[in-house]
N, C-alpha and C positions, 0 to 999 in steps of 0.2 A: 220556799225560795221565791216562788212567785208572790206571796204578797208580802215578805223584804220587798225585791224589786219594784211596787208599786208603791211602796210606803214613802221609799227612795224616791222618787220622782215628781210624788203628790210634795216630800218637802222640799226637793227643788222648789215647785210650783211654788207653793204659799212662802216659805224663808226670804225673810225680807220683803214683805209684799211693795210696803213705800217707799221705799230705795227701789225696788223693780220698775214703779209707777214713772219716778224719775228719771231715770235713764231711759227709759221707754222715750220720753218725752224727748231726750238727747240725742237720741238715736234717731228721731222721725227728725226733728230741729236739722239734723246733717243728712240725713238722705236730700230733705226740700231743698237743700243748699248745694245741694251736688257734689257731696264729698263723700259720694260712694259713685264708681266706676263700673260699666263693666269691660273684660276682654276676653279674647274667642280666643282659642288653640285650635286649629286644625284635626279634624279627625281623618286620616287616609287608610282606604281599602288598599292593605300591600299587597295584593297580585295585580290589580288595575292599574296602581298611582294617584286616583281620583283623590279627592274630595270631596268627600260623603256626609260630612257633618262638623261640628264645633263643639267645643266643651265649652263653658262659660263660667270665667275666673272672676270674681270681684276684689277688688282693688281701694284702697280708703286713702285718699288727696291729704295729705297732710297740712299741717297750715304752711308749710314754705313751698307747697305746692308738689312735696314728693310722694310717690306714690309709694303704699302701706302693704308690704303684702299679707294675703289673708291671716297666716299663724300667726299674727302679729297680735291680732283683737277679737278673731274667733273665738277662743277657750274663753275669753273673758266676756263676750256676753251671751257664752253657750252658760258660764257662773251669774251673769243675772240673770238669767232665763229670758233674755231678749233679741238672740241668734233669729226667732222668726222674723222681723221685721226684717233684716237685712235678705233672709233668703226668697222672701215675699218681694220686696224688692227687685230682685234679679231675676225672680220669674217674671215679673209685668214686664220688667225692661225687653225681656228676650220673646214674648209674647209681643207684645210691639214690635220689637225689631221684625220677628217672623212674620207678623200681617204685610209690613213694606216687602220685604221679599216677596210675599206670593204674589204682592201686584207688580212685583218687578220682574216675574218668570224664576224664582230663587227656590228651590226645590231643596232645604237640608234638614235632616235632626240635627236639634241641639240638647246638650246634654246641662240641666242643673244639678248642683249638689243643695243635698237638704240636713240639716243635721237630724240629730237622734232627737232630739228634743221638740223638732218643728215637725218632723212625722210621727208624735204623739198625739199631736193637738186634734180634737174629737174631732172638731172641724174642718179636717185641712184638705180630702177629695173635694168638699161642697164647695171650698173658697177656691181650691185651685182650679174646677171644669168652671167655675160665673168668671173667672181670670181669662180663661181661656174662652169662652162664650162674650164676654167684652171685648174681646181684641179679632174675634173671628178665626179662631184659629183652633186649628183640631188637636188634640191630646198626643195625638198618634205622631206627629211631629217632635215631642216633647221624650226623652230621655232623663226618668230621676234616678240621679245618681245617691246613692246610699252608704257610707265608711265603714272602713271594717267594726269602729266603736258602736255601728249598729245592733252589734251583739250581746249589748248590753241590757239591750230591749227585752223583756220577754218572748219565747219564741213564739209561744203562739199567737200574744198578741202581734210579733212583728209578721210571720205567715199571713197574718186579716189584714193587717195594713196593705201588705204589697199585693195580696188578691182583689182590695179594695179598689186600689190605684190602677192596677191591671185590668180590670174589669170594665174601669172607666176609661179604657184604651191608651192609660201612658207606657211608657217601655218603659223597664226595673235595670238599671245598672249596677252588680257591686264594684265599690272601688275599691283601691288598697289590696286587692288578693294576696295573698304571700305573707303580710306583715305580721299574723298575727296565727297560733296555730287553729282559732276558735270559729275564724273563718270558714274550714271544714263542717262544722257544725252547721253554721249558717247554710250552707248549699247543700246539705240533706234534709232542710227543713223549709226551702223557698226555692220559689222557682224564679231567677233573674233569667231576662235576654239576654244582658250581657255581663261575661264578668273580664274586669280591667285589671290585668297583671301590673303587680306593682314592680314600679324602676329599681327597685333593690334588685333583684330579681333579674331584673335585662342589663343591670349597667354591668356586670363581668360574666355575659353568657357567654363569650370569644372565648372566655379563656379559664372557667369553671364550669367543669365536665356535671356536677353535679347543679348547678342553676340550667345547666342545658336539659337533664334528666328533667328535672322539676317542670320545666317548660311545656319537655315535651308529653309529660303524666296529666298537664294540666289539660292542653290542646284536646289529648285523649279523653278522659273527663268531661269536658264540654261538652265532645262530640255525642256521648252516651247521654246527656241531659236534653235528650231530643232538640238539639242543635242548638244549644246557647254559644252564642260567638262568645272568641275573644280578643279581647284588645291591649296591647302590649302598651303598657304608658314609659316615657323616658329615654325613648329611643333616640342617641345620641352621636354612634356614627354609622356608616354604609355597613360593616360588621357586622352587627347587632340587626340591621336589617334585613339584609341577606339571608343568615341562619332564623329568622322570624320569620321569612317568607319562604323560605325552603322546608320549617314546619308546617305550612299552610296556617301560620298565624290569619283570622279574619283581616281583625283590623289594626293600626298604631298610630300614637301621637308624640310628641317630642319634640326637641330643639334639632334634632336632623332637619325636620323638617318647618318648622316655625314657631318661634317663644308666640305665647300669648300678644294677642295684636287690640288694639284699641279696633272696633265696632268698623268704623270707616274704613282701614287700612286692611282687614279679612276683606271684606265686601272689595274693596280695588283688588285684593290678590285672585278672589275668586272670579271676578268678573274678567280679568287679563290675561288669566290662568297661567300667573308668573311664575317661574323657575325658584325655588328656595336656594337658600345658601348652603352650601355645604359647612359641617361646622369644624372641619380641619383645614380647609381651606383660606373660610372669610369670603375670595373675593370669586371663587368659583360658583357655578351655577349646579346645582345639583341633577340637574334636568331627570327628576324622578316623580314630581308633582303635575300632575294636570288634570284637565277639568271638561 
C-alpha cells in the first residue's frame, strides 16, 4: 500500500509535465499582478474574549474584480500539481505582514493552510525557515494548518513531515476534524497542537444531543494527548458559543464573531479592539470580542 501510495504522487508529479510548466507560469503571471488576496479570520480564546491569532484565507480577484473563493480553483491546481505556488504565496505574504506587526508591538499566531501536495515537496521545512529568516520572523509565530485529505499521505511519511516542521519550531494544526472517519487514524499516529473541530459538527450542537456527545468526547481526547487544544471552527450564534465555552472549548473562530477581513480592516479591528456584530441581530454589538 505504501508504494501504491508513492507511485500515485510520483504520477501526480511527472503527468503532464509541459502543461504543469505552463500553468506554473499562469499562476506566477497572476500572483505578480495581484490577483491573489489574502484575508484573516479572527481566532478568539472563548473563556477570555481575546484575540489570540488569525487564520489566513486566500482569495483570487476575478477579472470583474470579484472575489474567487478558495474551492473555487484549489482542487484544480491541487490537479496540475501547482497548489504550491499559491500556498508559498500566502506564506510570504503573512510572514511580511508578521515582521510589520512586531515592529508595530502586534504579538499574534497566524495560522496557514498548506495542501497535501505542497507538504510533500522534499523541500518545503528548508524553503519555509529561509521564508521566515527573510522576513525576520520566528516559526513559532506560524501555525500550519494541515486537511483532513492529509490522510491520504502515507502515515509514516506524514508522522516525518510534521516532526520535521515541529522540530523546526512551527505549531501543527489539523483542520476539518469530524469530516471524515480516517481522521481518527491520523491523531493516533501525529502529534498536532491543535486540532480544529469542523462547523458540521458545531452548527446543530443546540440542538443535536449527539454532535454535543461528539464535542464533548473530543474536548476529552485532546485533553489526554498531553494538552492539544481545541478550536471549534463555525461558530455562528451566542448558542453554540455558550455550550463551547461551558465545555471549556480552548479556542473558536466564525461569523459570530467576524467573516474573514481584508489584511487592513483585522489590523483596524485589533488595534480599536471593536465590538463584532452579532449575526442575529446585524446592527447589535456583540460586546464579546476584546483585546
Amino acid at each position: 500500500m505504501y508504494s501504491e501510495k508513492q507511485d500515485y504522487y510520483r504520477h501526480i508529479l511527472d503527468h503532464g509535465r509541459e502543461h504543469r510548466i505552463g500553468v506554473s507560469g499562469q499562476v506566477w503571471e497572476e500572483i505578480d499582478n495581484g490577483r491573489f488576496v489574502v484575508h484573516l479570520q479572527p481566532v478568539v480564546e472563548l473563556e477570555s474574549g481575546m484575540i489570540v491569532g488569525a487564520e489566513a484565507l486566500v482569495r483570487k480577484v476575478g477579472t470583474e474584480g470579484r472575489l474567487i473563493a478558495p474551492d473555487k480553483f484549489i482542487s484544480q491546481y491541487e490537479v496540475e500539481g501547482v497548489i504550491w505556488h499559491v500556498d508559498f504565496y500566502v506564506f510570504e505574504t503573512v510572514c511580511s505582514m508578521l515582521n510589520r506587526w512586531l515592529k508595530a508591538g502586534i504579538s499574534l499566531k497566524v495560522s496557514v493552510n498548506f495542501s497535501r501536495y505542497t507538504l510533500i515537496k522534499p523541500s518545503l521545512v528548508h524553503d519555509l525557515l529561509s521564508i521566515c529568516e527573510r522576513h525576520g520572523v520566528s516559526p513559532k509565530m506560524l501555525n500550519i494548518e494541515v486537511t483532513e485529505s492529509v490522510s491520504q499521505v502515507d502515515r509514516d511519511q506524514l508522522a516525518k513531515i510534521v516532526d520535521d516542521l515541529k522540530s523546526a519550531g512551527f505549531f501543527i494544526v489539523l483542520d476539518d476534524f469530524g469530516t471524515k472517519y480516517s481522521n481518527l487514524s491520523i491523531l493516533s499516529a501525529v502529534d498536532f497542537d491543535w486540532v480544529k473541530l469542523d462547523k458540521s459538527l458545531v452548527a446543530d450542537i443546540e440542538y443535536n444531543i449527539r454532535s454535543r456527545m461528539v464535542v464533548k468526547e473530543t474536548l476529552r481526547m485532546c485533553g489526554d494527548f498531553n494538552g492539544t487544544k481545541l478550536l471549534a471552527e463555525g461558530i455562528e450564534t451566542e448558542g453554540q458559543l455558550k455550550l463551547l465555552n461551558g465545555y471549556r472549548c480552548d479556542y473558536g473562530q466564525g461569523v459570530y464573531f467576524s467573516k474573514p477581513l481584508p489584511i487592513e480592516d483585522f489590523e483596524e479591528l485589533y488595534r480599536e479592539g471593536s465590538f463584532l456584530p452579532r449575526m442575529d441581530s446585524g446592527a447589535q454589538p456583540a460586546g464579546y470580542l476584546k483585546n
